[in-house]
Every structure is written in C-alpha cells, then in structure tokens.
N, C-alpha and C positions, 0 to 999 in steps of 0.2 A: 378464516384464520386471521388475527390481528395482527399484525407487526412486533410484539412482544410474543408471540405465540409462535410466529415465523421463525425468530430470532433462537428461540430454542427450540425448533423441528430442523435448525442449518446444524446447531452446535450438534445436536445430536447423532445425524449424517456424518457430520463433518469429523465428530471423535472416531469414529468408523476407520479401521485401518485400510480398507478392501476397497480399492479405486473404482470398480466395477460397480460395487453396493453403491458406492456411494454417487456414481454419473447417473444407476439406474434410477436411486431415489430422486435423483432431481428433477433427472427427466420426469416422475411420478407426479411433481410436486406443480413443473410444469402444464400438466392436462388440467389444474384446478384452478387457474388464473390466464385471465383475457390481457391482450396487449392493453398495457396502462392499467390495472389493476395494479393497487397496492398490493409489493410485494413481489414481484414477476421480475420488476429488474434485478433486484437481489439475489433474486434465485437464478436468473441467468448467467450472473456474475460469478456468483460460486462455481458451477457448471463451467465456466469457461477457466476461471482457476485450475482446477482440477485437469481439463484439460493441456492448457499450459504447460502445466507441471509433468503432465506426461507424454509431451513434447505431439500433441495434435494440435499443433499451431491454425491451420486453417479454418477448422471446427471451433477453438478459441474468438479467435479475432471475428467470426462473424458471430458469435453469441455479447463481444462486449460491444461489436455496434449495433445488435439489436438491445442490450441493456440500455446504450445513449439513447437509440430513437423512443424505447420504450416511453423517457422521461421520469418513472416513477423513483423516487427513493434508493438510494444502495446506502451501505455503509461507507463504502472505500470508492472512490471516482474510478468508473469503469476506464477514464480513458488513462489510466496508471496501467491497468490490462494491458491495453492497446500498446503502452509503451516497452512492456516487459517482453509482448507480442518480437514487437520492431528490433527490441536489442538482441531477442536470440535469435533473429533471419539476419544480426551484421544489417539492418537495413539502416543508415546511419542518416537517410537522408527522413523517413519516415520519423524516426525516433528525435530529431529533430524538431519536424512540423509537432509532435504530440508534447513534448517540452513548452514548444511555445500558446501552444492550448494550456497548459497546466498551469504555465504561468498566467494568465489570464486569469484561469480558474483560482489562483493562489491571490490573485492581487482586488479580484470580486471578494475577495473571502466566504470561497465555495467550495474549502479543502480543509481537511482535521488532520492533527498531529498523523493519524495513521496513514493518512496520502502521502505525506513527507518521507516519515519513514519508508515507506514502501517505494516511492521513488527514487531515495537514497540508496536504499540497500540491492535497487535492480542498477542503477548506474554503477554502484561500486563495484558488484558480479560483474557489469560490462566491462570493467578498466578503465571506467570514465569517473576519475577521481575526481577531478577540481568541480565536474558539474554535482557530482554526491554530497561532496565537499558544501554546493551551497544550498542543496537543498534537505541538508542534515541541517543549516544554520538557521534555515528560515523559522522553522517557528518558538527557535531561541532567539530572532530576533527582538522583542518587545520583555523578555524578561531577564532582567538584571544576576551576573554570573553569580551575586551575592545572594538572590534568593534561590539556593536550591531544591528548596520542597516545591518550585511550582514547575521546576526542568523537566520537561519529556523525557523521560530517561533513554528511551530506544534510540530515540534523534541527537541526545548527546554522548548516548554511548557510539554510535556512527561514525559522529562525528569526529570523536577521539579517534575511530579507528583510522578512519580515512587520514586523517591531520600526521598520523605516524608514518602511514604507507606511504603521503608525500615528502616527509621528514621536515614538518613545517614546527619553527618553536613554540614551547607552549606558550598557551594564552590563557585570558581568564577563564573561559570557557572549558580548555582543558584541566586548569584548577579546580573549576567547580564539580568538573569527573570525578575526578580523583577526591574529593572531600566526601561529594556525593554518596563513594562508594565507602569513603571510610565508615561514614554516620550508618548507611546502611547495613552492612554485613556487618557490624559490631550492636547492632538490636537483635536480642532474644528472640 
C-alpha cells in the first residue's frame, strides 16, 4: 500500500465512530508492515492517538516512541503524542524536556502548521496559556497580519482564544481574526 493509499485506509478507520474497530483495524494494518517500512510509523501514531484519547496512556506513549524510533514518515510529529502523553500524567517536568525537543524540531523546520496547532491546543487543555500562547504564534510568525488568505486559520483561531483567556490587548494579529472571519462567513 503507497502512502496515498495509507492515507485513505487511516481516514477511513479513522471516520469509524467505534474505538474498538478502530484500535482493532490498526492493529490489522500493523501485521502488513516491518519496522521502517513506509507507513508503520503513521499507523502507529494513529493507534497511540486513539489510545490517548481513551486515556491508556502507557500503551500510547510506547507506540509514539516506537513511531520516533521507527524513523519513517508520520503526518503530525509523534513527539506532540509524547507531549499530550506528559501533560495529562501533570508530568510537568517531562512535558518540559518534549517542548524543548519540539523546539528544535520547530527551528530545524521539521514541523507543519498541524504540529503547532496540536501543541497549542494540548498546552491550552493543560492551562499552560503563555506557552499555547507562543506556539499558536509561531507559524504566523513570517506572514504579515495584512495577508490574511495565507493565516493558518486553526493557529490564529488559538491564538485569539488564548490572547482573551490571558486578557491580553488586541493586536494585529487579533485584527486579522476578526477580518478573517468577517471575509469568511460572509462567502456563499
């Protein structure tokens, strides 16, 4: 199975409302790929999402470091898993050390708008606003508040949120929310 072919046998799993279907198909998907096959870290990753979300933290966290050691491909950096792992165990000292991997990772430019977001939006869950706060900003850092059709929208939507929660004034950036959304929801 190719990598486009992978990508819609996850979405497909993945619309599955049925947590169980869908740990069993990964598991399935898992017997078809050798460590470092394209494709296995992805699927381990999903697999360890899933889990997460259904609070089997210890089953999670060793499927996203067998994702890292895999090596191959994922869409979303597993070690964002690892950190979503850390903040619901309160482990503050872990979630720390995986921040400063990430930033590594962020300043290699070896993370997509979705790593951002998904950092953001597990720090803000944590109640860790100012650090959401800056990595909702990061990948609006290089484009101008004036160009709104190239803003992430999830990372400036975020970032609005959290900038309220702290009661910080607006800025350009929260301008460019709020236009954002006017141009948008007023298209057919």
């Amino acid at each position: 199975m190719n990598w486009d072919e992978l990508g819609d046998e996850l979405e497909r799993i993945g619309s599955t409302p049925d947590l169980a279907y869908r740990v069993g198909e990964y598991r399935r998907l898992l017997d078809d790929y050798s460590p470092g096959q394209e494709g296995r870290a992805e699927v381990l990753a999903n697999l360890a999402d899933d889990l997460t979300a259904d609070g089997q933290l210890d089953e999670a966290e060793s499927l996203y470091e067998q994702a890292i050691a895999d090596g191959g491909r994922t869409v979303l950096n597993p070690h964002v898993g690892l950190l979503s792992v850390a903040l619901e165990r309160v482990d503050d000292a872990r979630a720390d050390e995986l921040l400063a991997v990430l930033l590594a990772e962020s300043r290699a430019d070896r993370l997509v708008v979705g790593d951002y977001e998904w950092i953001g939006e597990t720090l803000e869950e944590a109640g860790r606003l100012r650090a959401a706060l800056r990595w909702f900003t990061i990948p609006l850092r290089d484009i101008q508040p004036a160009d709104i059709d190239l803003m992430p929208v999830l990372a400036l939507n975020g970032r609005w949120r959290v900038r309220r929660a702290l009661d910080l004034p607006i800025d350009a950036y929260d301008e460019a929310y709020e236009v954002w959304h006017e141009v948008n929801e007023s298209k057919p």
